[in-house]
N, CA, C and O of each residue as an XYZ file, in Angstrom:
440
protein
N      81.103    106.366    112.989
C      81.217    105.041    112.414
C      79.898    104.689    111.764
O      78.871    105.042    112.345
N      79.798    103.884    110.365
C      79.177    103.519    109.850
C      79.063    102.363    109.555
O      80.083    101.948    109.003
N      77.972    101.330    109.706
C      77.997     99.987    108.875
C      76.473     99.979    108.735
O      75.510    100.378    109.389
N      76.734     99.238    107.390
C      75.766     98.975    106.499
C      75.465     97.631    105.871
O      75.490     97.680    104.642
N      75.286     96.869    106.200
C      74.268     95.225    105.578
C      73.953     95.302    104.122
O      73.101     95.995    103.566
N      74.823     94.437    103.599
C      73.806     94.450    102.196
C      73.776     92.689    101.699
O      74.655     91.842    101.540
N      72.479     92.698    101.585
C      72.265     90.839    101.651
C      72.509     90.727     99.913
O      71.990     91.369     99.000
N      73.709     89.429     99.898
C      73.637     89.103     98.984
C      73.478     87.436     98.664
O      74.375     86.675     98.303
N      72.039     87.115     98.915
C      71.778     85.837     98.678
C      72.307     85.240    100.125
O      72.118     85.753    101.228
N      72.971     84.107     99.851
C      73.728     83.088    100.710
C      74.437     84.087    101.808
O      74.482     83.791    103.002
N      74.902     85.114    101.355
C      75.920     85.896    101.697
C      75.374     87.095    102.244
O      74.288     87.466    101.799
N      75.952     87.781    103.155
C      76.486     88.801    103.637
C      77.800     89.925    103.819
O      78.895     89.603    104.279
N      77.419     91.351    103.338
C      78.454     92.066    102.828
C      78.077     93.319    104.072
O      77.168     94.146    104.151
N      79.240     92.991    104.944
C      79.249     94.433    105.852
C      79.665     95.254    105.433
O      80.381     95.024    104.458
N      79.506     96.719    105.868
C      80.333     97.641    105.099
C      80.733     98.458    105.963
O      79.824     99.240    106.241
N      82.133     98.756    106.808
C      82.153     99.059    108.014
C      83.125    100.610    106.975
O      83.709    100.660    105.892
N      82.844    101.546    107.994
C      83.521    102.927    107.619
C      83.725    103.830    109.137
O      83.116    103.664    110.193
N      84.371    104.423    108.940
C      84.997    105.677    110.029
C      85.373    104.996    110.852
O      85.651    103.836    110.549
N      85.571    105.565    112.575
C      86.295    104.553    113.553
C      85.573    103.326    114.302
O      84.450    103.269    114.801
N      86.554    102.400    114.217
C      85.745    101.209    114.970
C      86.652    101.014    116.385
O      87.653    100.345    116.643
N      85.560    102.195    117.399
C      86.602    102.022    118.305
C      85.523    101.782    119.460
O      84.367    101.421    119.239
N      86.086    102.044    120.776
C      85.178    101.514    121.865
C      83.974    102.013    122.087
O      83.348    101.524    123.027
N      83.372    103.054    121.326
C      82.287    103.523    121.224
C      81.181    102.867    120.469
O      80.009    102.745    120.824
N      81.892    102.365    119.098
C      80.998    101.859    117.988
C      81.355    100.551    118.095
O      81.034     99.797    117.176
N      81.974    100.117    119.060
C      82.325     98.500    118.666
C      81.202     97.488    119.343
O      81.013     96.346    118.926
N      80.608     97.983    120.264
C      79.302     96.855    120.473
C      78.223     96.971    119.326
O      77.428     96.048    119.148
N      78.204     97.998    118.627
C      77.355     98.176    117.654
C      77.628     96.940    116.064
O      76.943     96.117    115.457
N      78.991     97.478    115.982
C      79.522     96.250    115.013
C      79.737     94.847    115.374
O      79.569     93.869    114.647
N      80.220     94.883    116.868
C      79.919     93.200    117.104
C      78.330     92.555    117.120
O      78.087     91.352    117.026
N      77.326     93.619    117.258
C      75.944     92.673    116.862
C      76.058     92.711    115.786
O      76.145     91.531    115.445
N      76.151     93.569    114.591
C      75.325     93.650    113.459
C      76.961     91.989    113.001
O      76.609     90.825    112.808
N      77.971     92.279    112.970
C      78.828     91.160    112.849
C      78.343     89.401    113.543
O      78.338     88.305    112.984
N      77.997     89.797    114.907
C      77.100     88.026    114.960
C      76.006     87.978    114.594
O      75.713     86.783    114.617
N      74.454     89.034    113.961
C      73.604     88.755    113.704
C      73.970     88.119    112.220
O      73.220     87.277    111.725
N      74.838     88.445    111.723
C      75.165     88.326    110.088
C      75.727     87.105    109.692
O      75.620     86.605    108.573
N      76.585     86.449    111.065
C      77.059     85.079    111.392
C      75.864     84.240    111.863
O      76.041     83.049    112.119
N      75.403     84.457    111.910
C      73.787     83.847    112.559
C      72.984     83.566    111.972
O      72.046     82.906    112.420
N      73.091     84.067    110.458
C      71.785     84.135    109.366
C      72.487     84.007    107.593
O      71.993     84.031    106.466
N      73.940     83.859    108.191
C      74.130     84.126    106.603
C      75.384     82.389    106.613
O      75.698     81.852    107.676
N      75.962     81.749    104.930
C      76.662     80.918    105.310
C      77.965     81.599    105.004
O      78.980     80.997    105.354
N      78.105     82.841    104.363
C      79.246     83.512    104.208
C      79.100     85.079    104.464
O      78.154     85.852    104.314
N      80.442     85.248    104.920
C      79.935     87.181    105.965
C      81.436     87.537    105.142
O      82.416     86.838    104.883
N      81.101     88.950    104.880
C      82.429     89.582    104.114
C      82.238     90.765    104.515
O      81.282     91.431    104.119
N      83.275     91.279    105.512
C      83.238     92.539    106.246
C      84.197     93.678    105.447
O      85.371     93.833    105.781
N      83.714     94.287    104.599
C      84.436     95.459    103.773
C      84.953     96.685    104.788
O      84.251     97.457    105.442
N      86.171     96.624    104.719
C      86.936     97.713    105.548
C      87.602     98.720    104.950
O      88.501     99.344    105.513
N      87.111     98.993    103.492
C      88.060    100.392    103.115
C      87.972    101.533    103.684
O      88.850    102.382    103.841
N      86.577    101.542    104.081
C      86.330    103.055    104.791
C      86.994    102.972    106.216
O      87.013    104.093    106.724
N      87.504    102.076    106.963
C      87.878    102.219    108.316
C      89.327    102.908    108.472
O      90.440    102.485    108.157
N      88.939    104.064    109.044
C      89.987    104.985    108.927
C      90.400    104.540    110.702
O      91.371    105.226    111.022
N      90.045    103.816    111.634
C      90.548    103.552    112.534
C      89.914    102.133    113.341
O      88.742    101.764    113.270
N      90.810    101.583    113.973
C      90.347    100.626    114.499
C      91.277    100.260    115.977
O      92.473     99.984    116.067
N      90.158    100.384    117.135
C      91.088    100.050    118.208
C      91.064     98.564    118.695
O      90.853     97.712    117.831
N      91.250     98.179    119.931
C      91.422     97.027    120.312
C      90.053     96.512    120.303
O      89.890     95.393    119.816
N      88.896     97.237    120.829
C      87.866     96.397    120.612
C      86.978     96.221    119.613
O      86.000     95.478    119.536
N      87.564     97.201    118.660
C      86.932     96.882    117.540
C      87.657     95.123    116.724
O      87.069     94.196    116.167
N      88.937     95.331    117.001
C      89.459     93.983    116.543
C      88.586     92.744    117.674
O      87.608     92.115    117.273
N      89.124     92.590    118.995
C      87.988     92.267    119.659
C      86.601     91.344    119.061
O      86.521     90.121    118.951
N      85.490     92.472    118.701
C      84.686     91.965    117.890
C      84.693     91.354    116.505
O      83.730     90.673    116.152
N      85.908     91.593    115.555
C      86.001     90.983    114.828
C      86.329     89.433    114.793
O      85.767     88.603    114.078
N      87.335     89.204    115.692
C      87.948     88.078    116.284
C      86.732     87.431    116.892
O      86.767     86.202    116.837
N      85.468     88.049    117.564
C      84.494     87.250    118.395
C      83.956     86.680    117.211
O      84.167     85.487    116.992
N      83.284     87.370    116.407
C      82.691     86.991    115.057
C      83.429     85.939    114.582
O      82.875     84.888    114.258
N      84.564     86.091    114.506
C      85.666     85.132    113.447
C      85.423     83.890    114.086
O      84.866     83.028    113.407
N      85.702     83.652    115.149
C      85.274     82.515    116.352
C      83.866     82.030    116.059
O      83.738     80.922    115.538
N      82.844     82.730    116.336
C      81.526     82.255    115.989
C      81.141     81.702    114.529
O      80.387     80.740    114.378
N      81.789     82.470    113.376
C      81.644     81.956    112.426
C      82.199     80.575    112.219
O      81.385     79.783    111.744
N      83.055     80.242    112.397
C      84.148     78.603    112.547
C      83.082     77.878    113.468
O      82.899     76.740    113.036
N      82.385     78.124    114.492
C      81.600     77.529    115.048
C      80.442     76.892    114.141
O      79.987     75.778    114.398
N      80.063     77.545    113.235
C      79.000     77.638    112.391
C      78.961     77.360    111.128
O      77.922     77.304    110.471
N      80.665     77.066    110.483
C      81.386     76.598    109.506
C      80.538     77.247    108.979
O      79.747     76.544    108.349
N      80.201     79.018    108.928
C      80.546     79.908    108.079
C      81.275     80.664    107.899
O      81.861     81.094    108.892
N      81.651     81.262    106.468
C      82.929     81.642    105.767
C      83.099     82.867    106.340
O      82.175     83.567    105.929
N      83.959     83.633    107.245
C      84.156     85.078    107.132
C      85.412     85.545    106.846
O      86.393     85.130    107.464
N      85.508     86.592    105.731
C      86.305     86.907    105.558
C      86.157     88.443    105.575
O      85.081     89.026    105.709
N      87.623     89.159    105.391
C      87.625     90.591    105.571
C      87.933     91.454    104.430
O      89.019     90.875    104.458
N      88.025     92.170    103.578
C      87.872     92.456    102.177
C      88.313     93.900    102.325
O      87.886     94.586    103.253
N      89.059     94.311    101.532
C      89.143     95.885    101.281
C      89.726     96.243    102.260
O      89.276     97.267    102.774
N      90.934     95.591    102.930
C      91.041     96.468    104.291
C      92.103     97.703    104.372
O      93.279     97.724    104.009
N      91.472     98.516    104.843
C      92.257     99.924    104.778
C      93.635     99.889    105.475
O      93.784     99.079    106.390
N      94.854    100.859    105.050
C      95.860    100.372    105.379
C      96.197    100.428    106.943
O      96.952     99.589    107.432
N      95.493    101.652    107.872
C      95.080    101.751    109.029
C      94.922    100.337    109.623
O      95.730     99.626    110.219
N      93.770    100.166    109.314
C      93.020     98.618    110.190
C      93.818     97.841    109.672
O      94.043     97.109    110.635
N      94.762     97.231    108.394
C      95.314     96.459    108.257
C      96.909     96.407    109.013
O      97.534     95.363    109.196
N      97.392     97.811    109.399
C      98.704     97.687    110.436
C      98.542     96.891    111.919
O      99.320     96.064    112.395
N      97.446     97.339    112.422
C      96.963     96.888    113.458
C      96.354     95.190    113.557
O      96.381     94.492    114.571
N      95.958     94.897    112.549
C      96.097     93.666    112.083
C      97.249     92.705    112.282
O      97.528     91.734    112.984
N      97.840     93.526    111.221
C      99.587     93.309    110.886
C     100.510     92.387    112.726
O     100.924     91.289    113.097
N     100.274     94.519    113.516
C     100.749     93.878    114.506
C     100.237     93.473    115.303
O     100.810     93.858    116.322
N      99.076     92.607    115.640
C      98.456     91.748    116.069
C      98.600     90.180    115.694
O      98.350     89.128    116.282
N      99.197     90.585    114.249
C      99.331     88.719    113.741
C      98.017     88.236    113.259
O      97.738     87.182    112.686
N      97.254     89.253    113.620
C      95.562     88.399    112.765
C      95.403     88.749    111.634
O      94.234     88.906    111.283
N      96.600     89.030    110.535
C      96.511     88.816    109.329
C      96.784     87.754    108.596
O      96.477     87.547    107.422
N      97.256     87.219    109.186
C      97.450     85.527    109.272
C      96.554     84.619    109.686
O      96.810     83.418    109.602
N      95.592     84.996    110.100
C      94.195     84.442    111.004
C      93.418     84.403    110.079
O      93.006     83.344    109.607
N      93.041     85.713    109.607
C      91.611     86.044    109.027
C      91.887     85.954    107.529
O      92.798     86.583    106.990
N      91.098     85.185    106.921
C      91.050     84.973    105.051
C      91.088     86.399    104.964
O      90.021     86.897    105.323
N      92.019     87.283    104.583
C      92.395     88.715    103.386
C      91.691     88.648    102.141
O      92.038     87.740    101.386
N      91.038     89.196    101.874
C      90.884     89.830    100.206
C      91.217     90.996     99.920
O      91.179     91.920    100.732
N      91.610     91.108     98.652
C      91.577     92.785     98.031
C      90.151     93.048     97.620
O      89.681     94.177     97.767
N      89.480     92.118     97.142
C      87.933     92.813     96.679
C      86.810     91.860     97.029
O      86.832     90.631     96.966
N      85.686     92.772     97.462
C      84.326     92.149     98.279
C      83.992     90.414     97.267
O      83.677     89.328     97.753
N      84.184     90.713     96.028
C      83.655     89.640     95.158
C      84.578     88.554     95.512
O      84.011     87.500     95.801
N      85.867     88.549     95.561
C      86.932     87.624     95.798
C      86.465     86.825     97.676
O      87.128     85.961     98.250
N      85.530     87.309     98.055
C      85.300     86.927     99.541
C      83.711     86.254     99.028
O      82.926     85.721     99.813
N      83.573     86.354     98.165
C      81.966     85.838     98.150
C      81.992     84.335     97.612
O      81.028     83.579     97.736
N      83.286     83.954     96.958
C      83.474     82.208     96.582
C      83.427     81.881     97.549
O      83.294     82.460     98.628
N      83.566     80.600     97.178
C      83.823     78.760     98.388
C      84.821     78.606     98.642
O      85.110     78.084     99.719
N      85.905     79.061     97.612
C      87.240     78.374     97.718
C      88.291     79.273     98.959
O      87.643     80.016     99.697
N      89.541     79.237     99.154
C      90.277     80.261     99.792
C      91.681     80.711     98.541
O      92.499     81.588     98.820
Protein backbone atom coordinates (compact mmCIF):
# COMPACT_ATOMS: atom_id res chain seq x y z
CA UNK A 1 0.00 0.00 0.00
CA UNK A 2 0.84 3.38 -0.95
CA UNK A 3 -0.23 6.96 0.00
CA UNK A 4 1.06 9.97 -0.93
CA UNK A 5 0.12 13.83 0.26
CA UNK A 6 0.14 16.33 -2.20
CA UNK A 7 -0.70 19.92 -0.73
CA UNK A 8 -2.75 21.83 -2.76
CA UNK A 9 -3.14 25.21 -1.13
CA UNK A 10 -6.38 25.16 1.10
CA UNK A 11 -6.55 21.60 0.13
CA UNK A 12 -5.37 18.28 0.46
CA UNK A 13 -5.05 15.42 -2.17
CA UNK A 14 -4.40 11.81 -0.77
CA UNK A 15 -3.39 9.40 -3.05
CA UNK A 16 -4.12 6.02 -1.68
CA UNK A 17 -2.97 2.81 -4.01
CA UNK A 18 -2.63 -1.08 -3.50
CA UNK A 19 -4.44 -2.72 -0.43
CA UNK A 20 -5.98 -0.81 2.30
CA UNK A 21 -6.30 -3.51 4.57
CA UNK A 22 -5.54 -4.26 8.28
CA UNK A 23 -2.00 -3.94 7.84
CA UNK A 24 -1.83 -0.49 6.14
CA UNK A 25 -4.89 0.89 7.64
CA UNK A 26 -3.44 2.62 10.81
CA UNK A 27 -1.01 4.07 8.48
CA UNK A 28 -3.82 5.72 6.29
CA UNK A 29 -5.98 6.62 9.19
CA UNK A 30 -3.05 9.06 10.45
CA UNK A 31 -1.88 10.41 7.33
CA UNK A 32 -6.16 10.76 6.69
CA UNK A 33 -6.64 12.75 10.31
CA UNK A 34 -3.34 14.59 10.04
CA UNK A 35 -4.76 15.97 6.61
CA UNK A 36 -8.22 16.67 8.43
CA UNK A 37 -6.32 18.55 10.97
CA UNK A 38 -4.43 20.96 8.74
CA UNK A 39 -6.27 21.23 5.63
CA UNK A 40 -10.16 22.91 5.00
CA UNK A 41 -10.71 20.38 2.19
CA UNK A 42 -9.18 16.55 2.01
CA UNK A 43 -9.76 14.57 -1.33
CA UNK A 44 -8.75 11.00 -0.94
CA UNK A 45 -7.96 9.61 -4.61
CA UNK A 46 -8.72 5.88 -4.78
CA UNK A 47 -8.01 4.68 -8.30
CA UNK A 48 -5.10 2.79 -7.38
CA UNK A 49 -6.94 0.82 -4.50
CA UNK A 50 -7.06 -2.48 -5.75
CA UNK A 51 -8.45 -3.58 -2.26
CA UNK A 52 -10.05 -2.41 0.67
CA UNK A 53 -11.09 -4.26 3.85
CA UNK A 54 -13.18 -3.36 6.77
CA UNK A 55 -10.67 -1.32 8.40
CA UNK A 56 -9.54 0.36 5.86
CA UNK A 57 -13.25 1.68 5.37
CA UNK A 58 -13.15 2.02 9.20
CA UNK A 59 -10.59 4.76 8.85
CA UNK A 60 -12.14 6.37 6.19
CA UNK A 61 -15.46 6.73 7.99
CA UNK A 62 -13.19 7.93 11.23
CA UNK A 63 -11.79 10.70 9.03
CA UNK A 64 -15.24 11.38 7.45
CA UNK A 65 -16.53 11.94 11.12
CA UNK A 66 -13.63 14.14 12.10
CA UNK A 67 -13.80 16.11 9.12
CA UNK A 68 -17.79 17.19 9.77
CA UNK A 69 -16.41 17.93 13.16
CA UNK A 70 -14.16 20.48 11.66
CA UNK A 71 -16.63 21.52 8.84
CA UNK A 72 -13.98 20.31 6.55
CA UNK A 73 -14.84 19.10 3.11
CA UNK A 74 -13.87 15.37 2.52
CA UNK A 75 -14.51 13.83 -0.24
CA UNK A 76 -13.43 10.57 -2.13
CA UNK A 77 -12.45 10.86 -5.87
CA UNK A 78 -11.46 8.27 -8.42
CA UNK A 79 -12.75 5.39 -6.66
CA UNK A 80 -11.74 2.11 -8.01
CA UNK A 81 -14.42 -0.28 -8.82
CA UNK A 82 -13.08 -2.74 -5.99
CA UNK A 83 -13.27 -0.10 -3.08
CA UNK A 84 -16.33 1.29 -4.60
CA UNK A 85 -18.43 -2.35 -4.30
CA UNK A 86 -17.57 -2.48 -0.83
CA UNK A 87 -18.70 0.93 -0.44
CA UNK A 88 -21.71 0.08 -2.44
CA UNK A 89 -22.43 -2.74 0.08
CA UNK A 90 -21.85 -0.90 3.00
CA UNK A 91 -24.26 2.00 1.94
CA UNK A 92 -21.36 4.57 2.42
CA UNK A 93 -21.79 5.56 -1.00
CA UNK A 94 -24.47 7.45 -0.03
CA UNK A 95 -22.50 8.93 2.93
CA UNK A 96 -19.42 10.07 1.40
CA UNK A 97 -19.47 13.13 -1.41
CA UNK A 98 -18.34 10.68 -4.77
CA UNK A 99 -16.37 12.25 -7.47
CA UNK A 100 -15.15 10.93 -10.74
CA UNK A 101 -12.14 13.38 -10.76
CA UNK A 102 -9.64 14.80 -7.97
CA UNK A 103 -10.47 18.50 -9.44
CA UNK A 104 -14.32 17.99 -9.12
CA UNK A 105 -13.51 17.38 -5.11
CA UNK A 106 -11.40 20.49 -4.81
CA UNK A 107 -14.69 23.12 -5.18
CA UNK A 108 -17.03 24.46 -2.36
CA UNK A 109 -20.02 23.40 -3.86
CA UNK A 110 -21.44 19.52 -3.80
Amino acid sequence: MECEIRDQGEAAVLVLSGDVDLESSPGVRKALLDCVGMKSIVVVDMAGVSYIDSSGVASLVEAFQAARKRDTRFVLARVSKAAMRVLELARLDRVFTVVSEVSDGLGHGD
